[in-house]
C-alpha positions in Angstrom: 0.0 0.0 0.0 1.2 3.4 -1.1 0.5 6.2 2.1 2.4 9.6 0.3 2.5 11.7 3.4 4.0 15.4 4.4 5.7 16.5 7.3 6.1 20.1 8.1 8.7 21.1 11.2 7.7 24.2 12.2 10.6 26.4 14.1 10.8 30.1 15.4 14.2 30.1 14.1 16.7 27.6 13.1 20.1 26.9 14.2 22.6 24.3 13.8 21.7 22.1 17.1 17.8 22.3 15.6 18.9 21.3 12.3 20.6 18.2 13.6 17.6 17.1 15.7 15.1 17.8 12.1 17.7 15.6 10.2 17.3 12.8 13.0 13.4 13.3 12.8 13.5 13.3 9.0 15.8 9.6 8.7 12.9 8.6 11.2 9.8 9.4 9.5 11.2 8.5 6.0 11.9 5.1 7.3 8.7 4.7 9.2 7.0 6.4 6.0 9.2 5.6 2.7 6.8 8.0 0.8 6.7 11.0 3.0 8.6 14.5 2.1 10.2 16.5 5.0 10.5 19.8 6.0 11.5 22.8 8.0 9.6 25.7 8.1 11.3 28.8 10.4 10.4 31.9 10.8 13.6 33.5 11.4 17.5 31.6 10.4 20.3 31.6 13.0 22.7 29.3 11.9 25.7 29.9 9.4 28.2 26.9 9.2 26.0 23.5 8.4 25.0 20.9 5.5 21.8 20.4 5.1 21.7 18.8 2.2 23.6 15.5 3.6 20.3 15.0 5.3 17.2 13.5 4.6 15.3 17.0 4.9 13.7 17.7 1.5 13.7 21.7 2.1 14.1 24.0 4.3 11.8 27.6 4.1 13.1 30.6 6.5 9.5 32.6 5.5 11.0 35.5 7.3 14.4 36.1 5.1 15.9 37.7 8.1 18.7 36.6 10.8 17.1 35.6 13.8 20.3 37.8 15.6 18.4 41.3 14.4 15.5 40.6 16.4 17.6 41.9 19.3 18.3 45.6 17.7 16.0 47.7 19.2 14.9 49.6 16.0 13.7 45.7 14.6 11.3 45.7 11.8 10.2 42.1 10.7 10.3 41.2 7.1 6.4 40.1 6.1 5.9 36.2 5.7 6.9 35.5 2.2 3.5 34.3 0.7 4.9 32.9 -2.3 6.8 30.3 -0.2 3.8 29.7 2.0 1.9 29.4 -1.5 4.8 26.7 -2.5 5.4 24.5 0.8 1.1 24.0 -0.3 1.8 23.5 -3.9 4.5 20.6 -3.1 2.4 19.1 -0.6 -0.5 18.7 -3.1 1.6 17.4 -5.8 3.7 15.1 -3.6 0.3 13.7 -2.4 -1.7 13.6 -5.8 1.8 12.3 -7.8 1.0 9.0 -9.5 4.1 6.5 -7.7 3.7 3.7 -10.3 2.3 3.5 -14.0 3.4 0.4 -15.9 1.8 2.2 -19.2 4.2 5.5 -18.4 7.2 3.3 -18.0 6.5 1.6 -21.8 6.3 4.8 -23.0 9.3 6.3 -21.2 11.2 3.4 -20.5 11.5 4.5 -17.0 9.7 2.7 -14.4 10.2 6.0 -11.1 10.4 8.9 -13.5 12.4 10.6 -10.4 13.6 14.2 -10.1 16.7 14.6 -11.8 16.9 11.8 -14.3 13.9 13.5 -16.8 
């Protein structure tokens, strides 16, 4: 049985101990749930030196665009919420759980069976 599923970390901000613990979360669900994407959603970023893309985190959105270290300025002015992300993090849920996983006639036509990011 094929169960796509989404999972959305939600964060105030993000730093590097946070992103660690997301990656562990993310190997977890993915194995519990092969079909499942995964990610982090923060509002503000506070973390410079990492690698996030060694992990099994799909994306990572900062809807903010702003260092979570100018919060403390005393003349702060948030950046708005970047709609077209929150529009996008919907968008890629929907397709991830309306994509088709496996279509024999697809693959004749193709000749591949996954039709995977990346190898089009």
């Amino acid at each position: 049985m094929i169960v796509p599923a989404v999972a959305i970390e939600c964060k105030r901000y993000l730093e590097r101990n946070m992103l660690d613990e997301c990656a562990g979360t993310a190997e977890k669900v993915k194995r519990a749930t092969p079909y499942a994407i995964y990610f982090v959603v923060a509002e503000y970023l506070k973390m410079d030196d990492a690698a996030p893309e060694i992990s099994l985190i799909d994306e990572i959105f900062v809807l903010r665009k702003q260092r979570n270290s100018e919060r403390s300025d005393a003349a702060f002015k948030p950046n708005p919420i970047d709609a077209t992300l929150v529009w996008e993090i919907y968008e890629l849920s929907i397709r991830h759980l309306k994509k088709v996983w496996w279509d024999p006639d697809s693959a004749l036509k193709t000749g591949k069976a996954f039709g995977r990011p990346g190898f089009d």
